[in-house]
C-alpha positions as CSV (number, residue, x, y, z in Angstrom):
1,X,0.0,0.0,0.0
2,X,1.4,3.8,-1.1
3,X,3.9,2.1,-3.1
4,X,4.6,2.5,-7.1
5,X,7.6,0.9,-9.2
6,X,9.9,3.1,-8.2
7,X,9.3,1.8,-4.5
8,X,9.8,-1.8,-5.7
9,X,12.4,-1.4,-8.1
10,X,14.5,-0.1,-4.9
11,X,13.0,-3.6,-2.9
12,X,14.1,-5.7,-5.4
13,X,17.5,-4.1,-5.6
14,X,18.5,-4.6,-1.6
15,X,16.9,-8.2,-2.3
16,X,19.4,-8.5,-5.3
17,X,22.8,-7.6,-3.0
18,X,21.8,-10.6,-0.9
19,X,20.3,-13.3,-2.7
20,X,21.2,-12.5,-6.0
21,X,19.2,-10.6,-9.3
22,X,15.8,-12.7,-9.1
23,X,13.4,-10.4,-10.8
24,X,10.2,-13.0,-9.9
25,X,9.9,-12.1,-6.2
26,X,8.8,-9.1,-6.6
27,X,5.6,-7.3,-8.4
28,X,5.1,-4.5,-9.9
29,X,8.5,-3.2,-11.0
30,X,9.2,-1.6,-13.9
31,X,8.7,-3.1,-17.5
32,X,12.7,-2.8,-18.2
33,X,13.2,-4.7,-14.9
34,X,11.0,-7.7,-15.9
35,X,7.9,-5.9,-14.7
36,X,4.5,-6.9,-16.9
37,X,3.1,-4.9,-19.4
38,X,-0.3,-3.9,-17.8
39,X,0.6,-4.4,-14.7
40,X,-0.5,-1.0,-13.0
41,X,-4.0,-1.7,-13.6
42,X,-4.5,-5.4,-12.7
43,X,-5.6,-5.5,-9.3
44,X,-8.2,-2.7,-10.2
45,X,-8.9,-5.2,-13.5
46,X,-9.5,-8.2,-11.5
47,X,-11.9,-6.0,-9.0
48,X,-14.0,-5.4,-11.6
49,X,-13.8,-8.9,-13.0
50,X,-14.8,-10.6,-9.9
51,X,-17.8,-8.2,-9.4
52,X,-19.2,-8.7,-12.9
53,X,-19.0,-12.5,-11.8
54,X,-20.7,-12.1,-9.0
55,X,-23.6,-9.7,-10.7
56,X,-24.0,-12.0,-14.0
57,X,-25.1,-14.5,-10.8
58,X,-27.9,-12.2,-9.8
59,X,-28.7,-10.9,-13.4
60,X,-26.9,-7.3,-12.7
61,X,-24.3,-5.3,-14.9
62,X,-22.2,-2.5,-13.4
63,X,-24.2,-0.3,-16.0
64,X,-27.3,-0.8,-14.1
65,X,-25.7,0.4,-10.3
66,X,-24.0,3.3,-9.1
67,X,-20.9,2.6,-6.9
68,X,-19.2,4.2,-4.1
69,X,-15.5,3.7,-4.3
70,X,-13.5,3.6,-0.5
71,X,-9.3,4.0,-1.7
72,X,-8.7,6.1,-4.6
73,X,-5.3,5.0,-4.7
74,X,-3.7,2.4,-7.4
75,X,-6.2,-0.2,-7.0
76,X,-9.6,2.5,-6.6
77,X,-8.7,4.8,-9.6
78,X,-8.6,2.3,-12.0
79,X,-11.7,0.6,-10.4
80,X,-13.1,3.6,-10.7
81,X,-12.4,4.0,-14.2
82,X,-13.4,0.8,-15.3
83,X,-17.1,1.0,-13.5
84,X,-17.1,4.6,-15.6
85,X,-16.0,3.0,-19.0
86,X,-18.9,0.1,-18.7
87,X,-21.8,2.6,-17.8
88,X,-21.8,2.2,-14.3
89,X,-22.8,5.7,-11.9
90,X,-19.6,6.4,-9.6
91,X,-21.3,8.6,-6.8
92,X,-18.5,8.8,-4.1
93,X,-15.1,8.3,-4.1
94,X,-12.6,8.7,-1.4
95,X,-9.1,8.6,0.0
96,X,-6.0,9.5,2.3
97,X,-6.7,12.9,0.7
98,X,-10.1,13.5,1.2
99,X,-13.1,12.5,-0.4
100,X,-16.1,13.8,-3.2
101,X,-19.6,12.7,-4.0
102,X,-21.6,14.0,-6.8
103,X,-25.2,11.9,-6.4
104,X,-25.6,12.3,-10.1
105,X,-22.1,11.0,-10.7
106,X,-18.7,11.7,-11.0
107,X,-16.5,12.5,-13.6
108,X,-13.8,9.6,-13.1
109,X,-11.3,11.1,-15.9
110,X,-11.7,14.6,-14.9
111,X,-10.9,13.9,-11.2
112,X,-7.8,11.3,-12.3
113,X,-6.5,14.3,-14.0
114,X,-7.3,16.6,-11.1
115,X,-5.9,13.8,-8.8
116,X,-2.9,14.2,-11.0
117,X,-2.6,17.4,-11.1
118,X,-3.2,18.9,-7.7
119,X,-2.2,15.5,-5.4
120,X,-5.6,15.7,-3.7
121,X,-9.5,14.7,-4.0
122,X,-10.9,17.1,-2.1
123,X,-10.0,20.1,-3.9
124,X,-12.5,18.7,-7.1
């Protein structure tokens, strides 16, 4: 958690001075360190996998719900982009820098960018 591949390029280097260069044990590196293309937005990917699963049981898409999103960090954001790019309402969203809600729905690009931009939520 609040890590990025920088962060782990620097883990696997101090695990590389004692065990050796073993690029496997550690995830989410960069791609010219044997990182995996795609790899920044696969937890947030398999989020959204396993809760269309779950609503194809109950005959629900995430078009048909609006969604409140609790960590707005790595794993959130691109949760949070996904549910916007299949139709689904994100209301809320919130994280170590605040929060915003919008009961007709958020913007989830704008406030990436504005994430971006200004480090924060709650100046959107």
């Amino acid at each position: 958690m609040g890590t990025n591949a920088q962060t782990m390029a620097w883990i696997l280097d101090e695990y590389s001075k004692f065990h050796g260069h073993s690029p496997a044990v550690m995830t989410r590196k960069p791609i010219d360190l044997g990182g995996s293309l795609g790899r920044e937005a696969a937890t947030g990917r398999g989020v959204i996998y396993a809760t269309e699963s779950l609503f194809a049981e109950y005959g629900k898409s995430i078009k048909d719900l609006t969604f409140a999103i609790q960590g707005f960090g790595n794993v959130g954001s691109w949760a949070a982009m996904l549910v916007h790019e299949r139709g689904g309402k994100v209301i809320a969203a919130s994280g170590i820098t605040g929060a915003v809600k919008n009961p007709n729905g958020i913007d989830i690009p704008t406030l990436l960018n504005h994430k971006e931009a200004m480090g924060s939520l709650k100046t959107f």
